[in-house]
N, C-alpha and C positions, 0 to 999 in steps of 0.2 A: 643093659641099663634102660632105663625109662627114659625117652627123648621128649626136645623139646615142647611138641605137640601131645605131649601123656601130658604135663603137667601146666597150670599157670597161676602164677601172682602177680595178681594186679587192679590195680583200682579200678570199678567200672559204675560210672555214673549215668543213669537212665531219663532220659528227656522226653515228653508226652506232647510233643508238638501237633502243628496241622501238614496239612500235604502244603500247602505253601508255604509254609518255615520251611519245611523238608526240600522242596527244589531247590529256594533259596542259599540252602543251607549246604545241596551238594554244586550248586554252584562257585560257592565260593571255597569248597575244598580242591576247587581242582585244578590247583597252582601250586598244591603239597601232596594231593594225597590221590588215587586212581579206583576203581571198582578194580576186587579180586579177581582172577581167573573163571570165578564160579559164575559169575556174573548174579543173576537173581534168582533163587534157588528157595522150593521149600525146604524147612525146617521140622520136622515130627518129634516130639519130646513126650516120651512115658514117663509120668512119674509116680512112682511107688510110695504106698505109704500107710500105716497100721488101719484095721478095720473102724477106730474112730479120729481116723487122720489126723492124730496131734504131731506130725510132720508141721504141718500147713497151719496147723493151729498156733504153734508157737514160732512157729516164723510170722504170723502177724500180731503178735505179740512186741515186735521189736526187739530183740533182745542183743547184747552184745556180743555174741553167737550162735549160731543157727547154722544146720545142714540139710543139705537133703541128697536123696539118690534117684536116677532118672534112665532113661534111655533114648538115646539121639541118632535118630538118623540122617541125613542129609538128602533128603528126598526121598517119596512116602516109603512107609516102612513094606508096603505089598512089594513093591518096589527093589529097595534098598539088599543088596548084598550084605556087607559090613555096618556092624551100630557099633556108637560105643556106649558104653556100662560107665555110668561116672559120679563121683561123689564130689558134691561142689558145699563148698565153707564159706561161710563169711565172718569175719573177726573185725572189729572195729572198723569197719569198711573198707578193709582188706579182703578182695574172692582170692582164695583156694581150689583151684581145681583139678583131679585127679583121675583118669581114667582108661581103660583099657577098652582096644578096639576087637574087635568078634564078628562073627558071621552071625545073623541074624538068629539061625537056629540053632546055635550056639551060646545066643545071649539067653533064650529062651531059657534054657534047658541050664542054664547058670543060673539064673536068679528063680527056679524052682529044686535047685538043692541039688546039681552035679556040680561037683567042682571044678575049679573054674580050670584046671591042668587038662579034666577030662574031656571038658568043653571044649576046649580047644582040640582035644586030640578027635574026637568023634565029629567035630562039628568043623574043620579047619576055615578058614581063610583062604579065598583063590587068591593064588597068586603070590602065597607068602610062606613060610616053614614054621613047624612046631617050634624049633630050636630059636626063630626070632620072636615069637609071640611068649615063649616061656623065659625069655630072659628076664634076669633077677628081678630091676627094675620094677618089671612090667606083672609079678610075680606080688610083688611086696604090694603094690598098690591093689589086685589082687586080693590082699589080705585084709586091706584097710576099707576094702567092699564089706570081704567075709565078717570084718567086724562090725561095722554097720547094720546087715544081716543082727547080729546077734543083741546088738544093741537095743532093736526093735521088733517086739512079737508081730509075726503075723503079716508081715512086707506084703504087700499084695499091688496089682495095678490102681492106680487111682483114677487121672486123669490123663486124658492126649489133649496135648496142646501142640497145634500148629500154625505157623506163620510162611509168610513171602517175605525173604532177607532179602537185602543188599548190603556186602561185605565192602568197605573201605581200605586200603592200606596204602603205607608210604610208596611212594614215586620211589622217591630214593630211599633204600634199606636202611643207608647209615645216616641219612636224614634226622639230626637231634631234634631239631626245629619242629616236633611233628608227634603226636600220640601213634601210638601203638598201630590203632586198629576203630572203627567207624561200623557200625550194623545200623539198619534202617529196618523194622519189621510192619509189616503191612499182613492186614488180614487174619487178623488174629483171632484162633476158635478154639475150642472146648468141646469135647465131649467127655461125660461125667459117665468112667466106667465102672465104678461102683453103683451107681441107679441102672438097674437091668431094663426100664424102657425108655431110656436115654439113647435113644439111638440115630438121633441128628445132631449136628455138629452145630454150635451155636458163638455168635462174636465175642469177643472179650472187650473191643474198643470198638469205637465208633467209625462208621466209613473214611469218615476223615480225617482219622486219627494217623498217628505215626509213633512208633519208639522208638526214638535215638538212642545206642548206646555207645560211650566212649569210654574207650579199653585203652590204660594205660600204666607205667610203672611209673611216675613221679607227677607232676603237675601240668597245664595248660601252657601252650607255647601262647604270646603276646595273640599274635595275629587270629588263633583261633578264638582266646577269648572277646577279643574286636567280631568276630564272624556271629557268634552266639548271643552277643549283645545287641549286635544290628538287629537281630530278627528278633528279640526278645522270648530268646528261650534259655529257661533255665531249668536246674533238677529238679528231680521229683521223682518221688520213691513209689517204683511199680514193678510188682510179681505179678507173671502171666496169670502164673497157678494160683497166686495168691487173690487173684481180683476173678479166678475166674470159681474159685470155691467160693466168694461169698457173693456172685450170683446166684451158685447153688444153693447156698443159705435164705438169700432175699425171699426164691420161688417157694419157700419154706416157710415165710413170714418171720425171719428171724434176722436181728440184730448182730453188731458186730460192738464185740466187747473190746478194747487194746488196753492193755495193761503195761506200761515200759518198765525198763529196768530201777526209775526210780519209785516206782509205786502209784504210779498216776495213773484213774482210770477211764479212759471217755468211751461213750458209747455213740454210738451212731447207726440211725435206722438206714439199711440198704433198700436202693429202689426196690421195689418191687417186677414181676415180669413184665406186668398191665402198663406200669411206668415205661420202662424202658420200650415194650413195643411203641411207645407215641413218639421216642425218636429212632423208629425203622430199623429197630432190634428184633432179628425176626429168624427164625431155622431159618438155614442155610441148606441143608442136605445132609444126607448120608456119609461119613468121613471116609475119603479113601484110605484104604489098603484096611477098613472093616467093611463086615458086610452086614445084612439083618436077615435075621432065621424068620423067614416068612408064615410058620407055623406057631411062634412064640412071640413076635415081633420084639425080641430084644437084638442086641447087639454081640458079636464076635468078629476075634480077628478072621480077617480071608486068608485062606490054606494058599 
């Protein structure tokens, strides 16, 4: 069966604060809630998506569902043993998420058309057996990738988006008084692997930015929304991928069209690059766990 960590539902509300909301803010969680085990950890997310990315496209469309497919690892992917392969939903602001965990060249070698039974058998998992990774569960989600896959021609890598988390949880498990789960991402970067001389990793938010997100299945306890008020933070709707495609747009000279579900349409001109270097938006470097073919100057992953 698919365990509690294959799948999640639950509402997850994203906040755009400053690094001093942010301190503020884990200050006063920490009479309910602790940093994870992992402590502060990057995050690497691939995400996949057809040769004219209407993935991404109609995910900023608004719309009252949208999905997309990604690949995660928890610390850089040159790095990284195990990714997982996952397909995350959103329904009336409701997230869905579905996914199975793999050995890196395994993930590979899946989402370029082995299947995923074989991926697993050629490509295992240290430390774990075919007989747990093929269970039903984990099997069926599996499938609801393979259809994904089929749903859309032409899947290919899109963008790497990485961050610096800090993971949140309850003190106490059975803790009602208390949301779910707390992420803090810092450092937020892009590299656009569809443009072959894209080959520095560049911000998605500002140095002194921060995303808060709060992961939970029902509503806000009192005390936290007293926490969120004091510092004057509130939601605000932000895709990594989504904000960091329509800088690829901006550098383009192009606009950003939103169409919502009732027919309404605005437009708005994205800064441009020249803009945004005048607030100290500027290459960052070469992304780890890619390297650049010094005879082509484009970008691949590192062997």
């Amino acid at each position: 069966m698919a365990t509690a960590a294959d799948t999640f539902e639950r509402k997850e509300k994203k906040y755009l604060i400053t690094v001093e909301q942010c301190a503020a803010i884990k200050a006063g969680l920490a009479a309910h809630m602790r940093l994870d085990d992992y402590g502060a950890a990057r995050i690497d997310s691939l995400y996949m998506d057809t040769p004219d990315r209407a993935l991404i496209c109609r995910s900023l469309e608004k719309p009252l569902y949208k999905e997309k497919l990604r690949i995660r690892s928890y610390g850089p992917f040159s790095e990284a043993e195990t990714v997982f392969v996952e397909i995350k939903k959103k329904y009336k602001g409701i997230v869905y998420k579905r996914r199975v965990r793999m050995s890196a060249e395994g993930a590979r070698a899946y989402v370029r058309g082995l299947s995923y039974e074989e991926a697993q058998a050629r490509f295992p998992i240290e430390g774990s057996t075919l007989e747990k990774e093929l269970a039903p569960g984990k099997v069926q989600i599996a499938r609801e990738i393979d259809a994904f896959f089929k749903r859309y021609d032409g899947l290919d890598s899109s963008m790497l988006i990485s961050c610096m988390r800090e993971a949140w949880c309850r003190i106490d498990p059975e803790d009602d008084d208390c949301v779910d789960r707390i992420t803090f991402d810092e450092d937020i970067c892009y590299v656009d692997l569809m443009e072959e001389s894209s080959v520095m990793r560049r911000p998605v938010t500002a140095p002194d930015q921060v995303i808060m997100e709060i992961k939970c299945a029902g509503g806000y306890p009192v005390w936290l929304c007293d926490l969120l008020s004091s510092v004057g933070a509130y939601p605000r709707s932000f895709s990594k991928y989504g904000n960091a495609y329509k800088r690829v747009l901006a550098d383009r000279g192009a606009v950003q069209v939103r169409k919502s579900d009732s027919g309404k349409v605005s437009i708005f001109r994205i800064p441009t690059a020249k803009e945004r270097a005048a607030s100290n938006d500027t290459l960052i470097g070469p992304s780890k766990g890619y390297e650049i073919n010094a005879e082509t100057s484009t970008l691949r992953r590192a062997s």
